[in-house]
C-alpha positions in Angstrom: 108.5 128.5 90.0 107.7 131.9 91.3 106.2 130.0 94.9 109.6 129.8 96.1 109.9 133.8 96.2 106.7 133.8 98.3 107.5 134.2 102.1 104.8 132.2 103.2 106.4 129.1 101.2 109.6 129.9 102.1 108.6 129.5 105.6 106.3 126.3 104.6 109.9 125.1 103.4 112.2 125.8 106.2 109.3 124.6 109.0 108.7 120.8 106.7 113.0 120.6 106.4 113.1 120.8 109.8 110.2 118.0 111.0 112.0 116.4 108.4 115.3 115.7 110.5 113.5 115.7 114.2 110.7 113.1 113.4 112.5 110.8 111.7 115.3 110.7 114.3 112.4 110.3 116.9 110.6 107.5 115.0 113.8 105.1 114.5 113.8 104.6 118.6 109.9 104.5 118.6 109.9 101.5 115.8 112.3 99.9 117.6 110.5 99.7 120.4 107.7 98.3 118.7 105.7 101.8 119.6 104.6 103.5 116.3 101.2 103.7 117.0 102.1 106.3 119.9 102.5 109.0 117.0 98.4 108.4 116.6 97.6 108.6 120.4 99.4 111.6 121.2 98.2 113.5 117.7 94.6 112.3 119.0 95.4 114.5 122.5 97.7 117.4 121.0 94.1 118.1 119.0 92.0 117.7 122.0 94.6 120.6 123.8 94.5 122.5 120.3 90.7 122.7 120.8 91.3 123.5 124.6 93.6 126.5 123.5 90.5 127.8 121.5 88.0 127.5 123.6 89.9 129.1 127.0 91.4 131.7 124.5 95.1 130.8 125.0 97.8 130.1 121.8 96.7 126.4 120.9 100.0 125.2 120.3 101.1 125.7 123.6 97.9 124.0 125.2 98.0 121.3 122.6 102.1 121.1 123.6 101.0 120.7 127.4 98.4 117.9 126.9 100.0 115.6 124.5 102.8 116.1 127.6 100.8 115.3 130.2 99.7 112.3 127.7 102.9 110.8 127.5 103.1 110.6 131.7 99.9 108.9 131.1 101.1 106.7 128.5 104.0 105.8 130.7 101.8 105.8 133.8 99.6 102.9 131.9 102.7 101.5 130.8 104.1 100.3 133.8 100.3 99.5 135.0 99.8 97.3 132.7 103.5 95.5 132.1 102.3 92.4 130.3 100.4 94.5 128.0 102.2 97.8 127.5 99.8 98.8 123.8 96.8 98.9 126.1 98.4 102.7 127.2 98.4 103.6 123.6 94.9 102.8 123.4 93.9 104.2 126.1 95.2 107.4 125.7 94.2 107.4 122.0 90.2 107.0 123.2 90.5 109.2 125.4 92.0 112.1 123.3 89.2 111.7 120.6 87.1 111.4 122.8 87.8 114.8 124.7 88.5 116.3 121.5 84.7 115.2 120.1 83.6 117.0 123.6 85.6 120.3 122.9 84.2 120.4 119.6 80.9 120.7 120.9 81.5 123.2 123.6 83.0 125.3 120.9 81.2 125.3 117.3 82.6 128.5 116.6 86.1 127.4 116.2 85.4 124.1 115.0 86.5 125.3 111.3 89.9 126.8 112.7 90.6 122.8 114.6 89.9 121.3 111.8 92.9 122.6 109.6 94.9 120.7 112.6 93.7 117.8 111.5 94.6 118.0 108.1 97.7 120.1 108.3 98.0 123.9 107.8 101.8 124.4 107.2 101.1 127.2 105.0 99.7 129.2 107.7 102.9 129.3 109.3 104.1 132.6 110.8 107.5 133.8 111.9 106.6 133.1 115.7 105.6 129.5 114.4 108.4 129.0 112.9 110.5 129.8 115.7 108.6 127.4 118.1 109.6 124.9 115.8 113.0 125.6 115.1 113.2 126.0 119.3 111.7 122.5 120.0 113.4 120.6 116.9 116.7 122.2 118.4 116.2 120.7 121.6 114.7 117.3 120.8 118.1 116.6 118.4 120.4 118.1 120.6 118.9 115.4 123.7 118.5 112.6 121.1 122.3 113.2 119.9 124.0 113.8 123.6 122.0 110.6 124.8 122.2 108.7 121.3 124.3 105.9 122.8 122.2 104.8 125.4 119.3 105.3 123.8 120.6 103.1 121.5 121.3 100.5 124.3 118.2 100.8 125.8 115.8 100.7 123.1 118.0 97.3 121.7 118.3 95.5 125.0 116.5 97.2 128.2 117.5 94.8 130.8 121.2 95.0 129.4 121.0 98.2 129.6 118.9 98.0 133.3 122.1 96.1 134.6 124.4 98.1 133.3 123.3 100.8 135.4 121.0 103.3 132.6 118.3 104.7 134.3 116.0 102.8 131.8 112.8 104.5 133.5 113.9 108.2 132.8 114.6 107.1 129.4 111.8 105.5 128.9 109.6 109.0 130.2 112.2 111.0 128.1 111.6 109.4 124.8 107.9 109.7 125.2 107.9 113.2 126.1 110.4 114.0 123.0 108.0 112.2 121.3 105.1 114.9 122.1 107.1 117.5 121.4 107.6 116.2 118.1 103.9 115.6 117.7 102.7 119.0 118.9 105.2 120.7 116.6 104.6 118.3 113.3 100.8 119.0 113.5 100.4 122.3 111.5 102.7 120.7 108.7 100.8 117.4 108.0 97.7 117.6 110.5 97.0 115.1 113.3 95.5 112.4 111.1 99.2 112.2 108.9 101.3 112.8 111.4 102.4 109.6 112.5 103.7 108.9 109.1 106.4 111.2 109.6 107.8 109.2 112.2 107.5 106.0 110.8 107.5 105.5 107.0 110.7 106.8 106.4 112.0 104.5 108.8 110.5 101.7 107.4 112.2 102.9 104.5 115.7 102.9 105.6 115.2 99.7 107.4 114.5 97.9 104.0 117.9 98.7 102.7 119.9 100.3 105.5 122.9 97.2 106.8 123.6 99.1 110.0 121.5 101.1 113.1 123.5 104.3 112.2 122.6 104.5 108.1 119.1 103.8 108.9 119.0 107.2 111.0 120.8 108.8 108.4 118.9 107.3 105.7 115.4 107.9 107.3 116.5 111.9 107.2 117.4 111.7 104.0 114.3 109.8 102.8 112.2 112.3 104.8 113.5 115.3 103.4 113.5 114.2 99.9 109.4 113.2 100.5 109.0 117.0 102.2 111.1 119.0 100.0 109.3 117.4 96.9 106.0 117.2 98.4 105.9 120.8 99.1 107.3 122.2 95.5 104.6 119.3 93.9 101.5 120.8 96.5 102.8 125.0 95.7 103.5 124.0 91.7 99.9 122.0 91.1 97.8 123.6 94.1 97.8 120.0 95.9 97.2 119.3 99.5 100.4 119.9 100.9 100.4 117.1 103.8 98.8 114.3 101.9 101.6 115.0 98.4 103.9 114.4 101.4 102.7 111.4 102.9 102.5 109.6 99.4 105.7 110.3 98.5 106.9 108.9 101.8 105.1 106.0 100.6 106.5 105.7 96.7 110.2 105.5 98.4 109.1 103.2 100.9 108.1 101.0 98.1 110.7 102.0 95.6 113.2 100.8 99.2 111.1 97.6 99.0 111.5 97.2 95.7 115.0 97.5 95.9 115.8 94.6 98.8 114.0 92.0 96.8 115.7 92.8 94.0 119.1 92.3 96.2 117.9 89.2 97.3 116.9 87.8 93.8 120.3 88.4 92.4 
């Protein structure tokens, strides 16, 4: 097991256990809301920024941090646009950021190859000023999540309750969705833009198979998370595996194994 001594994994490690408390946390009030696919239209634009970065010469992850921000206005923007049919914002973002990335790619061929390990995750690529963006954003999304947990909580289970009861449901509503960027741009480099939605939503659907209250769900869905990234990561270093993908598929055995488990409570 000599690739935990090697910095670069050691860094892999640290960066994966930390997506692995932030998205999870974000994804609970995104499901909720009935708005998982966001995780795909935002990854779609953080990779048409990424691409941006390279072309005008500027760190991607910041550009790719600024679209998928300026997305989730959008999203919001659309949102309210189009009340009776609130996914049509999703979609509309999501064609639009593949389709700006497709133009990108063209303007730029020479980068092309250096984009495309966004797609598919490059968490071993991670440097110490990586790193530190991530630990920086994850500390804010978590502390904002946890000082406004209870009326998020409201909101996202009843919003005109929480409308009458005086919550500012439409800063919320543009708060969640720019937390859920920031999660996005930062989650990229670990399982690529293509995965990435799955950390925000299969190990809540996990929890929510077994959990009996809103509070062990969150705290399951962390735990399911990090279990799925710790051993994802020692599986990809041990046997030379695609480190996102090992990931994602173990996110996917504990959803089942969670599955499993409630019919068999049922049954008995």
């Amino acid at each position: 097991m000599d690739i935990f001594l090697e910095p670069f994994f050691q860094r892999a490690l640290l960066g994966g256990m930390i997506i692995g408390i932030t998205a999870p946390l974000m994804g609970i009030f995104l499901v909720l809301r009935r708005l998982s696919m966001i995780g795909d239209a935002l990854s779609h634009v953080s990779i048409a920024g990424v691409a941006l970065g390279f072309l005008i010469n500027i760190y991607p992850f910041f550009v790719g941090l600024l679209v998928a921000l300026l997305a989730s206005f959008a999203i919001e923007w659309f949102r309210k646009a189009y009340k009776t049919y609130a996914e049509l914002s999703i979609a509309i973002i999501m064609s639009g950021g593949i389709a700006l990335a497709t133009f990108l790619f063209t303007l730029g061929r020479g980068f092309n190859e250096r984009v495309t390990s966004y797609l598919f995750g490059s968490i071993y690529t991670l440097d110490r000023f990586d790193l530190l963006l991530v630990v920086i954003v994850s500390f804010i999304i978590a502390a904002v999540v946890l000082i406004n947990f209870k009326e998020l909580f409201l909101m996202f289970f009843d919003e005109e309750a929480a409308a009458v009861s005086g919550l500012p449901v439409k800063f919320y509503n543009i708060l969640i969705t720019m937390l859920t960027a920031l999660v996005i741009s930062i989650s990229i480099q670990i399982v690529g833009a293509l995965l990435v939605s799955s950390l925000l939503t299969i190990p809540v659907a996990a929890s929510l198979a077994v959990a009996r209250s809103f509070k062990n769900s969150v705290i399951m869905a962390v735990i399911f998370s990090e279990i799925a990234v710790i051993a994802g990561l020692t599986a990809a270093g041990v046997w030379n595996l695609a480190p996102g993908s090992s990931i994602v598929l173990l996110q996917i055995v504990i959803l089942i194994a969670m599955l499993l488990l409630r019919m068999g409570r049922r049954s008995v």
